[in-house]
C-alpha positions as CSV (number, residue, x, y, z in Angstrom):
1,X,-144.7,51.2,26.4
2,X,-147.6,49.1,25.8
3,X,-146.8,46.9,22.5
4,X,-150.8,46.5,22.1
5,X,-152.4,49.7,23.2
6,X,-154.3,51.8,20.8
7,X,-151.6,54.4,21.0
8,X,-149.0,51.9,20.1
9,X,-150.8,50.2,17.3
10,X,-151.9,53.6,15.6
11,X,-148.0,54.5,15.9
12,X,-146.3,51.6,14.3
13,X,-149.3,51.4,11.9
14,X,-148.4,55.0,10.4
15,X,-145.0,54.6,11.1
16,X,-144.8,51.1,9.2
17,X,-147.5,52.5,5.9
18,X,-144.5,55.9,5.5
19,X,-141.9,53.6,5.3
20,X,-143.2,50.9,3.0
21,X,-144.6,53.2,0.7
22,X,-142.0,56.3,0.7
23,X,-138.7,55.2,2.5
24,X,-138.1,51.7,1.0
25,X,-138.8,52.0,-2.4
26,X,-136.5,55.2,-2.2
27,X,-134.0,53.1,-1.0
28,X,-134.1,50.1,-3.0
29,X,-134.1,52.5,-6.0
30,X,-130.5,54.0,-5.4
31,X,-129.1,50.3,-4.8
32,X,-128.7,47.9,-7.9
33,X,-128.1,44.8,-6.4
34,X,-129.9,41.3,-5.9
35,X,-133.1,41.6,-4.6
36,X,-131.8,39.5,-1.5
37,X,-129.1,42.1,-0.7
38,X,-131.3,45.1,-1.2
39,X,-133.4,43.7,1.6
40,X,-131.2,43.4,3.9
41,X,-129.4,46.8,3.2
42,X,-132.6,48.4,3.5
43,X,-133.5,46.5,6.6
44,X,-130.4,47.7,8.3
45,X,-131.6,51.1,7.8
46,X,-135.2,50.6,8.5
47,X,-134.8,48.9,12.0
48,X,-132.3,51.7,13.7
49,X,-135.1,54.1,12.3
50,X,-137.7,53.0,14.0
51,X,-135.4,52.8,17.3
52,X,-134.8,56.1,17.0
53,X,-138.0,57.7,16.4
54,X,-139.9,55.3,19.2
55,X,-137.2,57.3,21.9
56,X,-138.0,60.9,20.4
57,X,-142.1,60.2,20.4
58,X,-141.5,58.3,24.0
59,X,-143.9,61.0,25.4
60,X,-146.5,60.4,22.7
61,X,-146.4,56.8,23.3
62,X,-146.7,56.3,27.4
C-alpha cells in the first residue's frame, strides 16, 4: 500500500473523521475515568481497529 496515494489519503481521511466524531466520544462516554486513562483505553481500541479494517479493504487500497 501506498501511505501517500490518493486512495490511501481519502481512506484514512474518512476512516480517521468516523472515528473521531462517532467511535471515540462513544467510547469515552461509557468510561468515567481521568481524562489521561480514557485516552489511552480508547486508543487501544482505536489502533487494532484500524489494523483490521486496512486487511478487509486491502483490495480497495492497492
Amino acid at each position: 500500500m501506498k501511505l501517500f496515494s490518493t486512495k490511501s489519503i481519502i481512506f484514512y481521511s474518512v476512516l480517521g473523521a468516523i472515528t473521531a466524531f462517532t467511535i471515540i466520544p462513544f467510547i469515552r462516554g461509557l468510561i468515567d475515568y481521568s481524562p489521561f486513562v480514557e485516552i489511552m483505553i480508547t486508543t487501544t481500541i482505536v489502533l487494532p481497529m484500524y489494523a483490521v479494517i486496512t486487511r478487509l479493504l486491502r483490495k480497495y487500497l492497492s
